[in-house]
C-alpha positions, 0 to 999 in steps of 0.5 A: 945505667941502663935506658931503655928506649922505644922499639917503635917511636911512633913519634920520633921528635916526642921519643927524642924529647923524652929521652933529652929529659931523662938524660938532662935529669941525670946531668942536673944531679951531677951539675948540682954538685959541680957548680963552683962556688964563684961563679958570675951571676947572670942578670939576663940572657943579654951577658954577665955581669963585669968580673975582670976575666977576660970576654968571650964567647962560645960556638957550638955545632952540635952534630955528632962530629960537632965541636964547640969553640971558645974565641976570646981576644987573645985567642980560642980553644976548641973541644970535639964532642966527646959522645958523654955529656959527662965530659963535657960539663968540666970543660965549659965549667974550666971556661967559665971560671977562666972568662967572662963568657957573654954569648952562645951561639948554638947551632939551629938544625935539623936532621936531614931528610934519609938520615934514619931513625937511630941517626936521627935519634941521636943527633936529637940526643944531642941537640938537646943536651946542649940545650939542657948543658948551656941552661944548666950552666946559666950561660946566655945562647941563642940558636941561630940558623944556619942561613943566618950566621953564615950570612955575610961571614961564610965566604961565598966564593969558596964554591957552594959546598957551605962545609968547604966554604965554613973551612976556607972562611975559618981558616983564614980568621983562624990561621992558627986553628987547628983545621988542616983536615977536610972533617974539621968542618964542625970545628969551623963551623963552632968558630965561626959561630962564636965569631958571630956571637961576638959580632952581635955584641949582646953584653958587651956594654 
């Protein structure tokens, strides 16, 4: 399918919006004839309801070397971003038939000064597919920032490079996580933030 956008976005964030909705649209077509037939009900945005899988929780760095991480008592998963929402879909839908997912965790950020229009556009893209994925899935999130889930987790004697200290603190809750790579701060970060989601303890009563 072709899309066209903006040659001149006059406003980048109402051109990012715009283009998150056509996107979400498509997806919510295909999601229509995905959803299981199974799948837990979710009362409110604090947890599901009790279902006998296992408890777990979600954490998402959406950045375009993101990741997302599932952490659950007896282990975690992790799933690099694909590039295609499309891919992605199925492999949160297997989570959801194989766990009790209570809590999201989706990172709040923003796109940093001197990243250019196209860079800036896409990590936009990105954030709001997410957004538009974990609302279509009816799984519960919340978006923290960063400031605020490092804060008593993030191992500050790592130095202050916080992609370097988010490796150090993951790699040592997480000894069996694939992060032996000094790029694999999005897949640390995607960890640590189900950790923090796990540590808030929403729908876990």
């Amino acid at each position: 399918m072709n899309k066209r956008l903006p040659l001149i976005p006059t406003d980048p964030e109402a051109a990012v919006e715009a283009q998150a909705i056509a996107e979400l649209e498509a997806l919510d077509r295909k999601l229509q004839r995905k959803k299981s037939q199974d799948r837990a009900t979710v009362p409110d945005n604090a947890g599901r309801k009790q279902t006998g899988r296992p408890v777990a929780f979600i954490g998402i760095d959406p950045g375009a070397t993101g990741c997302a991480a599932l952490v659950h008592d007896a282990g975690h998963e992790l799933m690099d971003w694909p590039g295609d929402p499309a891919l992605v879909v199925p492999r949160l839908a297997d989570w959801l038939a194989r766990f009790d997912v209570r809590l999201a965790a989706l990172e709040k950020v923003h796109a940093m000064p001197g990243q250019g229009t196209v860079s800036m556009f896409s990590f936009g893209q990105n954030v709001g597919t997410w957004h538009g994925i974990l609302a279509a899935l009816a799984i519960p999130y919340v978006s923290p920032r960063p400031q605020d889930w490092q804060r008593g987790l993030v191992d500050k004697k790592a130095g202050k490079d916080t992609k370097a200290a988010s490796l150090a603190t993951a790699r040592r809750l997480f000894p069996d996580a694939a992060l032996g790579r000094k790029k694999d701060h999005g897949r640390a970060d995607a960890l640590l933030l189900a950790w923090w989601a796990r540590r808030q303890g929403i729908g876990s009563g």
